[in-house]
FITORVEX-80925 format. One record per residue (C-alpha): x, y, z. Coordinates in steps of 0.5 Angstrom, whole numbers, plus 500, padded with zeros to 3 digits. Layout:
REM residues N
XYZ;...
This chain:
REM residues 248
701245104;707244100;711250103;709247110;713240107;719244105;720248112;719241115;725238110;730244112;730242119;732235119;739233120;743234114;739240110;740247111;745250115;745244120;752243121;755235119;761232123;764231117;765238116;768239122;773233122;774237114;775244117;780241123;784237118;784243114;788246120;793241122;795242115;796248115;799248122;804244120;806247113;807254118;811250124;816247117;817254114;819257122;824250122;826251115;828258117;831257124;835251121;837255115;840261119;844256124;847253118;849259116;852261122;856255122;859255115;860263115;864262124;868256120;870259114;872266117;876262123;880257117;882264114;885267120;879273120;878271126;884275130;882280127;875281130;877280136;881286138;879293137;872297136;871291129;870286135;864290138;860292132;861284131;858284137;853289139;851288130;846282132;843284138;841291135;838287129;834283134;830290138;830291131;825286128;822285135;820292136;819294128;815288126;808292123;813296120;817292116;815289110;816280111;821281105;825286109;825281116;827276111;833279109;834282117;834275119;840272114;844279115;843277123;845270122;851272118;853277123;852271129;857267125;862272125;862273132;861265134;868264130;872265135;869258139;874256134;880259137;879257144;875251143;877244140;873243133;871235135;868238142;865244138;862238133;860234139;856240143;852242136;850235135;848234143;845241143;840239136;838232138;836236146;833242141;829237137;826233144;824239147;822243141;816236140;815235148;812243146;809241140;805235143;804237149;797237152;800242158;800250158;807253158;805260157;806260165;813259164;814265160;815270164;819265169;824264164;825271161;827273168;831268168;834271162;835278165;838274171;843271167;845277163;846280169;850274173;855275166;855282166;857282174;863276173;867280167;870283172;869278178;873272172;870267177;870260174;865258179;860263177;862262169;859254170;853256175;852261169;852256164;848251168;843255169;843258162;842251159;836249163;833256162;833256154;831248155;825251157;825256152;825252146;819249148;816254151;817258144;815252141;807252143;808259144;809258136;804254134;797257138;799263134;797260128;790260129;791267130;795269125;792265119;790268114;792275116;798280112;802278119;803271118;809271113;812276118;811270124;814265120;821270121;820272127;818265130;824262127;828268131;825265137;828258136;834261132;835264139;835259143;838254139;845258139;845260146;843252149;849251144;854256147;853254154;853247154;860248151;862251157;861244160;862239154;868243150;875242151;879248150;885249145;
């Protein structure tokens, strides 16, 4: 009879494993901590490289370096450096270490301030400063708009990275057009596709946690998600200035 009492007690609510709400909001709060902290360290890194990016673009145009990256075979190892670095980490993730990712990502960001020096030479320093301001108030916005967003964007994927390929493509083409109008068609479009892709990337970013938590490979997806926004951030930039920069 006692045993038959115990049995009765153990399927009430509130003994055995009979879930609680609490623990549920306990292990929900757990996970928006979590989340949190893995977004903060991915725009830590982002906004470090950009950093680093733009002091060493500044420094290597105030000492005249500049001029001598822009002829020569030393402008296309400038050039070509950073986007083999880029496949890299893309393409070799589960075989490089996080640390070794790590150090990938700021020798990227130093090759990226390299090549960007010479906005300097061609733009003014107060529509640089303008545009960068401009571009990290906009990165902010959609970057949020995608975080908080009850919308799901992963259609948009692959709309967008064939955009990228078009734009690749329209440049390619107009090195050897020089059309003025198909340069500011190209930025136009440009702008509008990374805009996307800040926020696209941005949600794409946080439903990776929930996968990746806990594993081996969440340090190396704090790098890579930073390369990501990194990305786009540069790139919005660099379009955008064709329109709001005045030139030299």
């Amino acid at each position: 009879m006692a045993d038959w009492n115990d049995t009765r007690q153990q399927q009430r609510p509130g003994f055995g494993s009979v879930p609680r709400a609490g623990d549920a909001v306990a292990r929900q709060a757990t996970y928006d901590t979590g989340l949190r902290a893995h977004m903060l360290k991915i725009y830590n890194y982002m906004a470090s490289g950009v950093l680093l990016t733009g002091i060493i673009a500044l420094l290597t145009a105030s000492t005249g370096l500049v001029y001598t990256l822009m002829g020569g075979p030393l402008m296309w190892l400038v050039i070509l450096s950073p986007l083999a670095i880029v496949f890299a980490m893309s393409f070799g993730a589960n075989k490089f270490s996080t640390g070794t990712l790590q150090l990938m990502f700021w020798g990227f960001a130093a090759l990226m301030g390299l090549s960007m020096s010479t906005i300097f030479v061609v733009y003014t320093g107060e529509s640089i400063a303008a545009t960068f301001f401009a571009t990290a108030g906009a990165f902010a916005g959609l970057s949020l708009f995608g975080y908080t967003t009850k919308k799901d964007l992963s259609g948009m994927g692959t709309f967008l990275v064939m955009g990228v390929i078009g734009l690749l493509i329209a440049m390619v083409i107009n090195i050897f057009l020089q059309s003025s109008t198909l340069m500011m068609v190209v930025s136009f479009l440009g702008v509008l596709i990374f805009a996307g892709l800040t926020a696209y990337d941005t949600q794409r970013l946080k439903h990776q946690y929930a996968q990746l938590r806990g594993t081996d490979f969440a340090g190396k997806a704090v790098v890579l998600g930073a390369l990501s926004l990194y990305l786009d951030f540069i790139n919005m930039f660099q379009f955008l200035l064709s329109f709001m920069g005045n030139r030299n």
